[in-house]
LODRENLO-403571 format. One record per residue (C-alpha): x, y, z; residue in one letter. Coordinates in steps of 0.5 Angstrom, whole numbers, padded with zeros to 4 digits, always signed. Layout:
! LODRENLO-403571
XYZA...
! end
This chain:
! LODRENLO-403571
+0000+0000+0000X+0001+0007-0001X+0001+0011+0007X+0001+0018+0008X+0002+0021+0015X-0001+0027+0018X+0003+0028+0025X+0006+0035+0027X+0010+0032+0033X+0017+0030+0029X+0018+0024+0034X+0012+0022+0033X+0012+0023+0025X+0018+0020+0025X+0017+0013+0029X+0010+0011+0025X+0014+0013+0018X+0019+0008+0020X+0015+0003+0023X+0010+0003+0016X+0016+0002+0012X+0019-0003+0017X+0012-0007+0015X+0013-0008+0008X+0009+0000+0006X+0010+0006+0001X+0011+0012+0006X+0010+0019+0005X+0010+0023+0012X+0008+0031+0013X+0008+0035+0020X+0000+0038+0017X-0006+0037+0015X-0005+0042+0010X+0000+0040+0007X-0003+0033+0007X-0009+0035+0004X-0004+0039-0002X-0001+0031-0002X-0007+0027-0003X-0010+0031-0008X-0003+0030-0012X-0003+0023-0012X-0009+0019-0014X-0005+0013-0011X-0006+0013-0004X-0009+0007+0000X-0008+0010+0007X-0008+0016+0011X-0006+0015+0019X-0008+0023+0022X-0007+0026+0028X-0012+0029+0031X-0010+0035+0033X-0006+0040+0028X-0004+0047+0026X-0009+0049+0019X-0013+0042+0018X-0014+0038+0024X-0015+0031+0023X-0022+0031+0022X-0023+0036+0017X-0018+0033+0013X-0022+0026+0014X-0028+0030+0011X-0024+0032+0005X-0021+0026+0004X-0029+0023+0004X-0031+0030-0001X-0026+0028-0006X-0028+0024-0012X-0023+0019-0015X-0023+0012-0016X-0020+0008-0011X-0022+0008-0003X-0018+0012+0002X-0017+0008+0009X-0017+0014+0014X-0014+0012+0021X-0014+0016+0027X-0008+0017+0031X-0008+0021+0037X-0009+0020+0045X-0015+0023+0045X-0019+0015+0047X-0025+0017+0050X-0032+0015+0046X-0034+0022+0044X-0027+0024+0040X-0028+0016+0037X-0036+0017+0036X-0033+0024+0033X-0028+0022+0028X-0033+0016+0025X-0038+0021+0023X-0032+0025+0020X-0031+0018+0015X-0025+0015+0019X-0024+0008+0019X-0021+0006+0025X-0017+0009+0031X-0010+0008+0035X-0008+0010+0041X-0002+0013+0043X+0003+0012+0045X+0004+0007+0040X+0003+0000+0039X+0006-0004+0033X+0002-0010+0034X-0004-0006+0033X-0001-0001+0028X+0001-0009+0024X-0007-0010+0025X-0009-0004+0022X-0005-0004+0016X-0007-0011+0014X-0014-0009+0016X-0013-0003+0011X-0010-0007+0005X-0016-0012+0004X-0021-0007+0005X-0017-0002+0000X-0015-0009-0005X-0023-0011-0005X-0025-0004-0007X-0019-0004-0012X-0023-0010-0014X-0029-0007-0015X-0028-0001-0018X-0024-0006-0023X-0031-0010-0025X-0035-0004-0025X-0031-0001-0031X-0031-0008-0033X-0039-0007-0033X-0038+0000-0035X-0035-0002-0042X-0039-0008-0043X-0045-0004-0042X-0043+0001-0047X-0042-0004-0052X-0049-0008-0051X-0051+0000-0052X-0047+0001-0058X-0049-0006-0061X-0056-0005-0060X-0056+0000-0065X-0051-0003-0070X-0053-0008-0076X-0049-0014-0074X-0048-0015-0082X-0046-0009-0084X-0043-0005-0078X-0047+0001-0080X-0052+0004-0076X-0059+0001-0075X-0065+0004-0075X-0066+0005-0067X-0059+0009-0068X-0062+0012-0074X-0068+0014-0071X-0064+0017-0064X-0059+0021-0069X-0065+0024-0074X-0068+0027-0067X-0061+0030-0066X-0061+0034-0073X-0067+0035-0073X-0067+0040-0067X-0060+0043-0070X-0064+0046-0075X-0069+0048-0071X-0065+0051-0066X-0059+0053-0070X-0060+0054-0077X-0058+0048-0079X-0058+0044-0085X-0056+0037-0088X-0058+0032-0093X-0060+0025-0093X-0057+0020-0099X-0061+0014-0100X-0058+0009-0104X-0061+0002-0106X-0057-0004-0109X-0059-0005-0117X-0062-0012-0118X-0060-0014-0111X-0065-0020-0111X-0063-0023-0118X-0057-0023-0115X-0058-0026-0109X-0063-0031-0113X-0056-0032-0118X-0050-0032-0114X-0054-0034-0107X-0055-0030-0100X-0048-0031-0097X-0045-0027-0104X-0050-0022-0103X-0049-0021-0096X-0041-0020-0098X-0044-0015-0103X-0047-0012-0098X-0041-0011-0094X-0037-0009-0099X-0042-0003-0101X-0042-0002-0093X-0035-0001-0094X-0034+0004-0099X-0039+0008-0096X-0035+0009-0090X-0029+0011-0094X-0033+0016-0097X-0036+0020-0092X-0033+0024-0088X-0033+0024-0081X-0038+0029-0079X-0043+0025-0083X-0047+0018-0082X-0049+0012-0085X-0054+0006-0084X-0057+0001-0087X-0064+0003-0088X-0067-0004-0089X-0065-0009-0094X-0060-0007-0100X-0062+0000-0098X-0057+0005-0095X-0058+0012-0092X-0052+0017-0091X-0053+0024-0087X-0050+0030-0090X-0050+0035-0084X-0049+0042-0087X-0049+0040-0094X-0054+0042-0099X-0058+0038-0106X-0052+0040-0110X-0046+0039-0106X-0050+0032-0103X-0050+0030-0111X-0043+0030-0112X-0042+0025-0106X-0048+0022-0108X-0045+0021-0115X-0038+0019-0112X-0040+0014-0108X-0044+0012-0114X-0038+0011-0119X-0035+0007-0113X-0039+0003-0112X-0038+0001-0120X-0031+0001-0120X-0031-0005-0115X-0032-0010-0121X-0037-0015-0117X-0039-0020-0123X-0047-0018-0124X-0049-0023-0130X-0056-0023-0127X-0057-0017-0130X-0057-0012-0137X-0051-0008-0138X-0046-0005-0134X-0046-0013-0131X-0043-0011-0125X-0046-0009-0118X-0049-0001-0118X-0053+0003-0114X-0059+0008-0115X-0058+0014-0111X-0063+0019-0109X-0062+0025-0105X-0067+0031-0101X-0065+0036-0097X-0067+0040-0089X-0066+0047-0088X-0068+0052-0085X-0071+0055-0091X-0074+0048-0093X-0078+0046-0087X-0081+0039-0085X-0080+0033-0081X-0075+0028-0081X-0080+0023-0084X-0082+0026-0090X-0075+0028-0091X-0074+0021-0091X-0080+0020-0096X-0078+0026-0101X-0070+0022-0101X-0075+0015-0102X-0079+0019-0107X-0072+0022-0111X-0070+0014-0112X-0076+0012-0114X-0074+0016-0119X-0067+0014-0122X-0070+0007-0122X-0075+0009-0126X-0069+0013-0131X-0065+0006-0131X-0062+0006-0124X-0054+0007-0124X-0056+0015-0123X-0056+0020-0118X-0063+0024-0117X-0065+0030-0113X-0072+0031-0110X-0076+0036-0114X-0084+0037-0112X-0086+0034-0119X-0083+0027-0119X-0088+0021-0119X-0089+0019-0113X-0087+0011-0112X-0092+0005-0112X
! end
């Protein structure tokens, strides 16, 4: 263990110090309460602390009191050491958030009991502390998780629904404006029909993959359901979401995956349709996601492999 002393009689100080060292322990000795305040703060690694009860600045019961206020990882055993044994100081110093409690003069049989009474109470917190962070993180996993597609490892439609409410308010309360980018996978049923599930899931990573190579890092992408995907563009508009659209579109392309289930190009594409939230173009989240459901309906009908904008005149899908 790691042990400060607090102990302004320099004898005293001296005596417990080597008596700590002698058994085995890390020992820092200072004669005040403050100065084992300004100590304690610097050093996260302390396991114990053995006061005096009566000292200049800080007394021992005010700095158990502030060793207790503190947050940090790790317990702090506190221990009292003063020749003040009557059950009043006891009752005091434990309500203060000590401990234990030694007399002096000083016994080293019962200092030994203490400090081994310290350890395993210190080394068992030490080990709780351990396996709640373990819980932590496993918790923060099982969060994540929930709100990923297992397939792709993009974000599903939970993560989508939570990150479209948190848009959304950006635009209410601070003008913002973003694009959504829905793309579909060209014929992907006569592929998976020709090639079989398992190549069609393996397409599907492939296309998850070079939509995350392409966005950048403020935006975010989901699979939307099947072979339908959804990028959000934060602040950008029709125009700049078209040139990405049409990049991730001529990458998909140039991935050369074997498509003879289908006419010319015979290679994996995708159709892409894209709609826009402003300030200056108002609506829900859901009907932006239509306008976007609209807009790729529409370069399916043109002959898929293309990008097309939401305009108010397009033909709404069957």
């Amino acid at each position: 263990m790691k042990v400060l002393i607090a102990e302004d009689d320099a004898v005293s100080r001296t005596i417990l110090r080597r008596a700590v060292e002698k058994f085995g322990h890390e020992c820092l000795a200072v004669e005040d309460g403050r100065k084992a305040w300004e100590i304690y703060q610097a050093s996260p690694d302390i396991d114990l602390v053995v006061s005096d009860w009566v000292m200049p600045e800080i007394d021992g019961p005010e700095l158990c009191r502030l060793i207790r206020e503190e947050e940090r990882g790790n317990y702090t055993y506190f221990i009292f050491l003063t020749a003040l044994g009557d059950k009043e100081h006891l009752q005091t110093g434990l309500a203060a958030g000590a401990d234990d409690y030694l007399s002096k003069p000083l016994d080293r049989n019962d200092l030994q009991i203490r400090l081994i009474s310290a350890d395993r109470v210190t080394s068992l917190h030490r080990k709780l502390a351990k396996q709640n962070s373990q819980l932590e993180e496993m918790n923060l996993r099982l969060f994540e998780q929930a709100r990923e597609d297992p397939l792709t490892c993009l974000g599903n439609r939970l993560r989508l629904h939570e990150d479209l409410q948190d848009l959304k308010g950006r635009v209410d309360r601070y003008g913002h404006s973003f694009s959504a980018v829905l793309c579909d996978v060209d014929f992907f049923k006569r592929y998976n029909d020709r090639y079989g599930h398992l190549a069609g899931d393996e397409v599907l990573r492939r296309v998850s993959e070079t939509i995350s190579s392409q966005r950048r890092s403020g935006d975010t992408a989901y699979r939307y359901g099947g072979e339908e995907f959804l990028v959000m563009l934060p602040e950008q508009n029709l125009e700049t979401a078209k040139i990405f659209a049409e990049r991730l579109r001529e990458a998909i392309e140039d991935l050369d995956i074997l498509h003879q289930a289908r006419e010319e190009p015979e290679v994996v594409t995708l159709s892409v349709g894209i709609a826009e939230l402003s300030p200056e173009n108002p609506k829900s989240a859901d009907t932006l996601l239509k306008e976007a459901d609209q807009a790729l309906y529409e370069a399916k009908k043109l002959g898929r492999n293309q990008t097309c904008a939401y305009t108010t005149n397009l033909t709404k899908p069957s």
